[in-house]
PALOSE-375351 format. One record per residue (C-alpha): x negated, y, z; residue number from 1. Coordinates in nm, 4 decimals, decimal comma, padded with zeros to 6 digits. Layout:
<nodes>
<node <X Y Z> NUM>
...
</nodes>
This chain:
<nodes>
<node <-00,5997 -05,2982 00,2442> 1>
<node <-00,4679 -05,1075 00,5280> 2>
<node <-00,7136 -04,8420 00,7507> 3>
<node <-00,6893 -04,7802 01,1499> 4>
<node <-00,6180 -04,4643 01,2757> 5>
<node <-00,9866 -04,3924 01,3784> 6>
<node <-01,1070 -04,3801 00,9855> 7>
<node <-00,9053 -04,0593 00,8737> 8>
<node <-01,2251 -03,8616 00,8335> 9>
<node <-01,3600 -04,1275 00,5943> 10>
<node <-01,0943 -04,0954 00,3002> 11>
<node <-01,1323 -03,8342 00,0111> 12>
<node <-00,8052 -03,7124 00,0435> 13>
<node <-00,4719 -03,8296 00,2644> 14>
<node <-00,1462 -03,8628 00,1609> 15>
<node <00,1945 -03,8595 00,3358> 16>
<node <00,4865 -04,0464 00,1303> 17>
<node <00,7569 -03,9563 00,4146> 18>
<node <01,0138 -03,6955 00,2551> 19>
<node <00,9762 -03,3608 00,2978> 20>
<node <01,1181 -03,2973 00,6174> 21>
<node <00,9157 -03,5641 00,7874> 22>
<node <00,6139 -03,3638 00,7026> 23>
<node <00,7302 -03,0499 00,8115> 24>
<node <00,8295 -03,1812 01,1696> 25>
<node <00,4337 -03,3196 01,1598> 26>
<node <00,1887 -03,4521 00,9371> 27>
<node <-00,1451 -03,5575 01,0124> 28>
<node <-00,4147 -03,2490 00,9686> 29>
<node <-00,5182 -03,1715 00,5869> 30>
<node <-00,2562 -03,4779 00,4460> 31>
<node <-00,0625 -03,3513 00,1411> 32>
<node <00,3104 -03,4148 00,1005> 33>
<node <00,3523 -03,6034 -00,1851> 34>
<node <00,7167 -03,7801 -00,1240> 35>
<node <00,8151 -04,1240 -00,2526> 36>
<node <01,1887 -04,0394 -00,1771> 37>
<node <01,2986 -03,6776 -00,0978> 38>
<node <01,5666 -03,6491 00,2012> 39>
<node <01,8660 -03,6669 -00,0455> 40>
<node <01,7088 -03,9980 -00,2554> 41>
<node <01,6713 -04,1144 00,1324> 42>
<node <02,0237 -04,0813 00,2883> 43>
<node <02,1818 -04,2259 -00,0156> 44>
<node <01,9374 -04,5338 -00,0738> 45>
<node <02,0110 -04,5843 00,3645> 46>
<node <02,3957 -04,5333 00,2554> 47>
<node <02,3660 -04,7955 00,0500> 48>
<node <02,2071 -05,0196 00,2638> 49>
<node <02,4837 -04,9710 00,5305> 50>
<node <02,7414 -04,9517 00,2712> 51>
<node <02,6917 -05,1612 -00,0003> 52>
<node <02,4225 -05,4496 00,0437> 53>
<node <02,0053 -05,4334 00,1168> 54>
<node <01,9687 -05,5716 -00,2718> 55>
<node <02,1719 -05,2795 -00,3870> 56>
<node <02,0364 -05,0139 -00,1726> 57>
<node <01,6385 -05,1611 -00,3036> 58>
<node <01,7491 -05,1891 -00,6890> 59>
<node <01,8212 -04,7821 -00,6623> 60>
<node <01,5567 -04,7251 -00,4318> 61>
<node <01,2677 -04,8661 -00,6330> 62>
<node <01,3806 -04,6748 -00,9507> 63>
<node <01,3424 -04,3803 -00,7227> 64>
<node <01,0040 -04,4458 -00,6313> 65>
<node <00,8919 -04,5417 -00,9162> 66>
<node <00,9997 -04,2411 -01,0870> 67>
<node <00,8559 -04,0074 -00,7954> 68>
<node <00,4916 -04,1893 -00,8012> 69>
<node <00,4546 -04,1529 -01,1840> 70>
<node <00,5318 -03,7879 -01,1571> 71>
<node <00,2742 -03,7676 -00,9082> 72>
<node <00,0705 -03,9335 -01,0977> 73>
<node <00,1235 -03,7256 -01,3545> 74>
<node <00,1801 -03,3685 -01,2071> 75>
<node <-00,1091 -03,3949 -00,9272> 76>
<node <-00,3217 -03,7103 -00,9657> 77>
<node <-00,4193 -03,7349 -01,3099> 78>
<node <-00,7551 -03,5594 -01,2537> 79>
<node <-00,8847 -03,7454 -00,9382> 80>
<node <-01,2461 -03,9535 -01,0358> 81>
<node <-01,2828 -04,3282 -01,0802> 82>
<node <-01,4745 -04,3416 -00,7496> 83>
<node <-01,1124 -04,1480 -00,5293> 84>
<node <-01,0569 -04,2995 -00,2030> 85>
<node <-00,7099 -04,1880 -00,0733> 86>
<node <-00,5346 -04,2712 00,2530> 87>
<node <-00,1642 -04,2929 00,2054> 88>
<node <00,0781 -04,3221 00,5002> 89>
<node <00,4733 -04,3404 00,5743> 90>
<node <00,6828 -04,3460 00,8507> 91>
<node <00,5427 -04,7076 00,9760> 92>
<node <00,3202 -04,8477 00,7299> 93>
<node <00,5593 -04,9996 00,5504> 94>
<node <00,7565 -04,9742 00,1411> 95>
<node <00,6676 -04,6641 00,0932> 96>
<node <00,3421 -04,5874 00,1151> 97>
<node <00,2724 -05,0014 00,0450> 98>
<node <00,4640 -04,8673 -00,3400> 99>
<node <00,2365 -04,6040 -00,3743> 100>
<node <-00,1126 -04,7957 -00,2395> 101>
<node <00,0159 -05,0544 -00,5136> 102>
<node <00,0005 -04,8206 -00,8263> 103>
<node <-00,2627 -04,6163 -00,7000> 104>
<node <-00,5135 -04,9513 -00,6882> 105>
<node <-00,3660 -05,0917 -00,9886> 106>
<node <-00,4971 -04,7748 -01,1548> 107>
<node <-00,8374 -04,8400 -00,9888> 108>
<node <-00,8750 -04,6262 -00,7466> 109>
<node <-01,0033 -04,7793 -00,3540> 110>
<node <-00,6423 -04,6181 -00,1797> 111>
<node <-00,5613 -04,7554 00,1648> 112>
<node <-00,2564 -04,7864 00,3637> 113>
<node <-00,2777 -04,6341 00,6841> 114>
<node <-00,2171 -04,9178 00,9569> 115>
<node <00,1031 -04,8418 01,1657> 116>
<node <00,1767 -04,5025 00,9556> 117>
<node <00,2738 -04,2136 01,1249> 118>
<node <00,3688 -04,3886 01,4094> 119>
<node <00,0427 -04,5014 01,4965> 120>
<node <-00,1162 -04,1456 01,4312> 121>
<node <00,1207 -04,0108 01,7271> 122>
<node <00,0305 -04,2601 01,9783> 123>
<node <-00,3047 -04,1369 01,8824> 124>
<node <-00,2308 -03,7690 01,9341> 125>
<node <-00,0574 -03,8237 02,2334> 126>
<node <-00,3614 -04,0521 02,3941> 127>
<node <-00,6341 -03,8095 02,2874> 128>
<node <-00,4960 -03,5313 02,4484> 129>
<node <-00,4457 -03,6805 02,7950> 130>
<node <-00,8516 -03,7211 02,7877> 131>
<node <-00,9971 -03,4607 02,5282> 132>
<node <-00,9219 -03,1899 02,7194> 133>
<node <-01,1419 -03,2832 02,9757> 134>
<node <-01,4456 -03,3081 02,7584> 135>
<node <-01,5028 -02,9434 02,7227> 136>
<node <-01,6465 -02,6478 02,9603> 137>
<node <-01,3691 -02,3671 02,9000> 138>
<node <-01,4155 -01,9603 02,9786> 139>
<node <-01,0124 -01,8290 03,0320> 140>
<node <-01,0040 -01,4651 02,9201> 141>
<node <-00,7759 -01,3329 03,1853> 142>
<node <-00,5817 -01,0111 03,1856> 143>
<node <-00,2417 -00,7957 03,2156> 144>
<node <-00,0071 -00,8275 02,9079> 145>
<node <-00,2248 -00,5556 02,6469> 146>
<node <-00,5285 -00,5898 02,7159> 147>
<node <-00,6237 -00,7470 02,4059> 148>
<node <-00,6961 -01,1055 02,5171> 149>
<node <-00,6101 -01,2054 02,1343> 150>
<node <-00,8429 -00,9300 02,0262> 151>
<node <-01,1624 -01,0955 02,1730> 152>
<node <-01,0913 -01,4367 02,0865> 153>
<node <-01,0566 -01,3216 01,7187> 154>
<node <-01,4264 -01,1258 01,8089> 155>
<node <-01,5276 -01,4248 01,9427> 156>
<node <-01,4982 -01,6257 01,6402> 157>
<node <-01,6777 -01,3042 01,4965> 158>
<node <-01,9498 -01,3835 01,6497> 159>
<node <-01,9854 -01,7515 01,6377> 160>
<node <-01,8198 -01,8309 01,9472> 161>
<node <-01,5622 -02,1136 02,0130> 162>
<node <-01,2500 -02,0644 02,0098> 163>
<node <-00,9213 -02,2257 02,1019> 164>
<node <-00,6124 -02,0070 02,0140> 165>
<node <-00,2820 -02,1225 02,1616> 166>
<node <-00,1057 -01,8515 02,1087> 167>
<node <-00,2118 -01,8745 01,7429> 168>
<node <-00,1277 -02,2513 01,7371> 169>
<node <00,1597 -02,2310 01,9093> 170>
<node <00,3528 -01,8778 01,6648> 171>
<node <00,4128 -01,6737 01,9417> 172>
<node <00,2728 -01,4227 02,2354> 173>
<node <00,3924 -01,6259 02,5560> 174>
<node <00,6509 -01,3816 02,6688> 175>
<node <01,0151 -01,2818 02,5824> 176>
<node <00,8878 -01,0787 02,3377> 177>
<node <00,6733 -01,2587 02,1915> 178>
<node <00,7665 -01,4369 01,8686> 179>
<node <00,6104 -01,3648 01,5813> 180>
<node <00,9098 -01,2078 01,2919> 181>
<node <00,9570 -01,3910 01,0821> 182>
<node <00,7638 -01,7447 01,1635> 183>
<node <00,9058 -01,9806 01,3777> 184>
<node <00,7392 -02,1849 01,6258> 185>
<node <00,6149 -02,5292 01,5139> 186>
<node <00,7759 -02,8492 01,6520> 187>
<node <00,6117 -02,9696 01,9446> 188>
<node <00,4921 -03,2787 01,7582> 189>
<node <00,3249 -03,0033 01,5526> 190>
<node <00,1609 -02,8231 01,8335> 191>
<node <-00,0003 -03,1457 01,9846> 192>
<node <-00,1242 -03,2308 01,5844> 193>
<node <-00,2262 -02,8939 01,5510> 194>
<node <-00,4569 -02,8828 01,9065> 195>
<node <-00,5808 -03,2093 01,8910> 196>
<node <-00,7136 -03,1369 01,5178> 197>
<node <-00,8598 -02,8170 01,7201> 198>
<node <-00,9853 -02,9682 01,9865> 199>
<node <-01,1751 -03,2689 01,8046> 200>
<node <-01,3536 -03,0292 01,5903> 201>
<node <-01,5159 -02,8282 01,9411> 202>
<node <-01,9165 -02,9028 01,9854> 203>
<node <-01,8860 -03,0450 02,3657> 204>
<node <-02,2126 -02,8537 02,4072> 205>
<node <-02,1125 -02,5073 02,4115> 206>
<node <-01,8625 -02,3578 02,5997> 207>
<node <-01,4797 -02,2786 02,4823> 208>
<node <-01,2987 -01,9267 02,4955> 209>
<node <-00,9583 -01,9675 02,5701> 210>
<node <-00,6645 -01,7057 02,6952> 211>
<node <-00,4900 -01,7564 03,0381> 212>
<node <-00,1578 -01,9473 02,9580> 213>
<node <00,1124 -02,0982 03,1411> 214>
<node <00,2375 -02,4583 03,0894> 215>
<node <00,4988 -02,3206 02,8293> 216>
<node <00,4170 -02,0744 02,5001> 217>
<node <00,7674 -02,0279 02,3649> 218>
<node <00,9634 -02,3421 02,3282> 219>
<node <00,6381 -02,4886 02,3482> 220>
<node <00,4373 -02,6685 02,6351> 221>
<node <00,1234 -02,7389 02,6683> 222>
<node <-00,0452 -03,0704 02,7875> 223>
<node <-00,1097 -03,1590 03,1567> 224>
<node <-00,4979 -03,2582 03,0962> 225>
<node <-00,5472 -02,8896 02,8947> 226>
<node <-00,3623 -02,6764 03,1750> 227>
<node <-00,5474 -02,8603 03,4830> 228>
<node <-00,9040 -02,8046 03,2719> 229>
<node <-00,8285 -02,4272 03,2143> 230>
<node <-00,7029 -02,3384 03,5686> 231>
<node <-01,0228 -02,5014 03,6946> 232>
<node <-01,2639 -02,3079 03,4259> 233>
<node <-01,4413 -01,9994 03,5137> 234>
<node <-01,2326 -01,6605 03,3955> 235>
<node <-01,3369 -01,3669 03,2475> 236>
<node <-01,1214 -01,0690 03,3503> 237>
<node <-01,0229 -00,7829 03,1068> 238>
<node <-00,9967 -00,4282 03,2837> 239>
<node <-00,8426 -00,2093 03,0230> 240>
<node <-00,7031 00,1436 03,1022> 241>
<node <-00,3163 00,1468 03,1429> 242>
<node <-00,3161 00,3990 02,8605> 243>
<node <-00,5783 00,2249 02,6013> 244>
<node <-00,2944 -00,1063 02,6640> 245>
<node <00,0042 00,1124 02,6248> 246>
<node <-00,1170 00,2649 02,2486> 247>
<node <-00,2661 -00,0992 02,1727> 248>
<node <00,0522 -00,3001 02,2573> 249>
<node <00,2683 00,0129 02,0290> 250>
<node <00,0163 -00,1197 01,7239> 251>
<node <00,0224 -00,4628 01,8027> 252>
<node <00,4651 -00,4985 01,8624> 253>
<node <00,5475 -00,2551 01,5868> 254>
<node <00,8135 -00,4726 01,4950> 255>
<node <00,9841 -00,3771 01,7637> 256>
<node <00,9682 -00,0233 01,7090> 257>
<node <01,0807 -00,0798 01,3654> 258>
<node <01,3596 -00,2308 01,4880> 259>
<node <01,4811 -00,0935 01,7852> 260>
<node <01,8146 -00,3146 01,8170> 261>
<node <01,6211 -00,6393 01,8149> 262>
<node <01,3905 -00,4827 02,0947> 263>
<node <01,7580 -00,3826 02,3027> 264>
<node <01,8594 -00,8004 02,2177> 265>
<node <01,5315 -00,8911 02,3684> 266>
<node <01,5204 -00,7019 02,7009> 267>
<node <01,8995 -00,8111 02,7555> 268>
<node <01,7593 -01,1421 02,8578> 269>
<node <01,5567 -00,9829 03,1639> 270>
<node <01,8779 -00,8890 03,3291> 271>
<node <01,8738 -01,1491 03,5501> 272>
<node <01,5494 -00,9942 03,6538> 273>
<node <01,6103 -00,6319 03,6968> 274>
<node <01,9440 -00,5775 03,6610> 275>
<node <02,1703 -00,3987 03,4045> 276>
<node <02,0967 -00,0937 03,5450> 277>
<node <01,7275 -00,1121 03,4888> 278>
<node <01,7718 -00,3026 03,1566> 279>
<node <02,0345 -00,0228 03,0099> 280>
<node <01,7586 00,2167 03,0924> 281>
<node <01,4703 00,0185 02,9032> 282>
<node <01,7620 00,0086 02,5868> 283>
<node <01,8076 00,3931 02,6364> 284>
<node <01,4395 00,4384 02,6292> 285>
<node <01,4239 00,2133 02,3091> 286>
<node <01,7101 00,3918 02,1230> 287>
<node <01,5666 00,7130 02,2176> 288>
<node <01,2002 00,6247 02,0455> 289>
<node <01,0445 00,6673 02,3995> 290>
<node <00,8129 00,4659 02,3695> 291>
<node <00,5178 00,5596 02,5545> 292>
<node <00,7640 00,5737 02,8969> 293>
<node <00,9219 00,2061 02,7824> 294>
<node <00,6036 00,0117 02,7382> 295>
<node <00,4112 00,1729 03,0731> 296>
<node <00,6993 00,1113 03,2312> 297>
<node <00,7375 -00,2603 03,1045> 298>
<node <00,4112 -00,3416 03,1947> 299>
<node <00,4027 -00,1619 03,5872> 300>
<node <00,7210 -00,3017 03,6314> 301>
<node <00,8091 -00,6464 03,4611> 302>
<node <00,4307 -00,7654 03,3278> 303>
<node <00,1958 -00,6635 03,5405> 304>
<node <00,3975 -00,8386 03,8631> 305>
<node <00,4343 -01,1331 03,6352> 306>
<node <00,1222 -01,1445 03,5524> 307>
<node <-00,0375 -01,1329 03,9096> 308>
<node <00,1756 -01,3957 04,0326> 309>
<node <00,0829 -01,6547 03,7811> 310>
<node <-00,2615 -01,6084 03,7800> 311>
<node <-00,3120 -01,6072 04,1312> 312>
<node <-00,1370 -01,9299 04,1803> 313>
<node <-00,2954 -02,0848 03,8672> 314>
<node <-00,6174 -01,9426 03,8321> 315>
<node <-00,8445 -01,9852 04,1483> 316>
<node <-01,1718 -01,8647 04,0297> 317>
<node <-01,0062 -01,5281 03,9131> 318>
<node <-01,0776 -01,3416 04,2251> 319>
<node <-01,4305 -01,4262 04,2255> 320>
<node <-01,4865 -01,3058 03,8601> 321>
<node <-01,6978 -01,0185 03,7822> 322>
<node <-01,4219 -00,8169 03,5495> 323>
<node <-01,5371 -00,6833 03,1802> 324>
<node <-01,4449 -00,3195 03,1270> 325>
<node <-01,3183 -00,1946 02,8347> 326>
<node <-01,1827 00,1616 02,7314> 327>
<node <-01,0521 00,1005 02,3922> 328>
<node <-00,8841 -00,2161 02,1851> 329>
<node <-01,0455 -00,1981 01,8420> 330>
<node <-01,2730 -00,4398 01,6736> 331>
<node <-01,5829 -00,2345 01,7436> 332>
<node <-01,5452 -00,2306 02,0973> 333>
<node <-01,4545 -00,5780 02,1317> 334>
<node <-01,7217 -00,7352 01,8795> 335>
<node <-01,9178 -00,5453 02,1235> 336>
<node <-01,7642 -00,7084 02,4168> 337>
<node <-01,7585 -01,0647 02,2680> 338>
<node <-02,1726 -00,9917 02,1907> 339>
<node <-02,2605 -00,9053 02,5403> 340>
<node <-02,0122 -01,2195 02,6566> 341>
<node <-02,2383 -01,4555 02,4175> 342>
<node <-02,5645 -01,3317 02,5199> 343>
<node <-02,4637 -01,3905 02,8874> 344>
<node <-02,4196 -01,7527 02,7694> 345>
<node <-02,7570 -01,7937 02,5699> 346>
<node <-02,5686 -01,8506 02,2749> 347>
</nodes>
């Protein structure tokens, strides 16, 4: 029996038969990996095939799969109930997740093969979030680089709010300095998984908190239908002391202040900005553990322009905003914040 992609959310569990690799580029939200070939069984069963012959490349093939489902079985499987109601999927809906649907009904259990496989689940992904998007009423915490945008959205969730958090989604800050050590970025097949599984969860009723972001967030972008429903939303300005964002961006980078050479690679790509004169400066300042006269100076001089450029041209209703003071970045000042944002709401 084969299932469309609109009945994931009726299956007990869901299961991706692609090789590992395949589910690391993207898998559908909450699947487990549970390979019928692994990439090396793969490339020499497709050798094979090119090589050799089809019946020669299927003979080695289905020992493989057969091997890999009964340790499945076995290893991860074995305790599932009578009544277990699995989705399995592969690249297309085809051998391999038709192998493991086989054994897993023959054993009694009510598994499915999911119509189209993958495939089909990223034509779905990519459909929903031209229109999703559009569903919701946003608020777009707006403010310079520091002033803990990241810090009220995670208050926010504190206190019941909704929250969308693409800088969370997507590994990284948004800037050139702004990867996360030691996690890369998702693909961008990923990302679109990973905010489409966010967005479908959102109660359409309340409103959404979401930071000010441009198109791109690393390597990754952002879809059209998203970036045209935030830059319409009402914002919600942060004013934050320069000093309360320099001492809050020293906590929040201390990478970078840990490792002052990867800080001096970084700002090398701003050249083309400011110059090597400027830049050598901001690596002298680095070297030299200045670093309450490198970040102000960062943010007056590189951020803060940056910052009022884009939002001006992207975020209309900015201007007319009412800002939201606050004279410290901690989690009792901004639980406090995120309350008083709520209660303006009703919620």
């Amino acid at each position: 029996m084969a299932a469309t992609v609109s009945q994931l959310d009726e299956f007990d569990e869901i299961i991706d038969a692609r090789t590992p690799s395949e589910f690391a580029e993207d898998h559908i939200s909450g699947a487990g990996s549970f390979p019928v070939l692994y990439d090396e069984e793969r490339a020499k069963v497709g050798t094979l095939y090119k090589q050799v012959s089809a019946f020669e490349a299927k003979k080695v093939g289905a020992a493989l799969v057969a091997r890999n489902i009964a340790d499945h079985l076995e290893r991860h499987f074995a305790d599932r109930p009578r009544n277990w109601r699995p989705l399995v999927y592969c690249w297309r809906g085809g051998n391999r997740s038709g192998s493991m649907v086989t054994i897993l009904r023959a054993v009694g259990w009510k598994a499915e093969q999911l119509e189209g496989g993958y495939k089909a689940y990223r034509r779905m992904v990519l459909a929903e979030l031209e229109t999703l998007p559009a569903r919701f009423a946003y608020r777009v915490v707006c403010g310079a680089t520091g002033s803990g945008k990241s810090e009220l959205l995670r208050a926010l969730i504190r206190q019941g709010g909704q929250v969308l958090d693409l800088e969370g989604l997507a590994a990284h800050r948004g800037s050139v300095l702004g990867s996360h050590p030691g996690t890369p970025q998702p693909s961008q097949k990923r990302f679109d998984s990973l905010l489409w599984d966010a967005l479908r969860r959102f109660d359409p009723e309340r409103p959404v908190y979401v930071e000010a972001e441009s198109k791109k967030i690393g390597n990754l972008r952002a879809p059209d239908a998203l970036m045209n429903a935030l830059w319409s939303s009402p914002c919600l300005p942060l004013e934050v002391p320069m000093a309360a964002r320099v001492d809050y961006l020293q906590r929040d980078y201390r990478h970078y202040l840990e490792e002052p050479e990867t800080l001096c690679e970084k700002l090398a790509y701003l050249t083309a900005l400011h110059g090597k004169e400027r830049i050598g400066h901001w690596q002298a300042l680095t070297r030299a553990g200045a670093w309450n006269e490198l970040v102000e100076e960062l943010l007056a001089d590189h951020y803060d322009p940056a910052y009022r450029r884009s939002t001006r041209q992207h975020y209309p209703q900015l201007e007319q905003s009412a800002p939201w003071a606050v004279d410290a970045i901690n989690d009792g000042s901004m639980d406090d914040l995120a309350r008083r944002i709520l209660a303006g709401e009703g919620l």
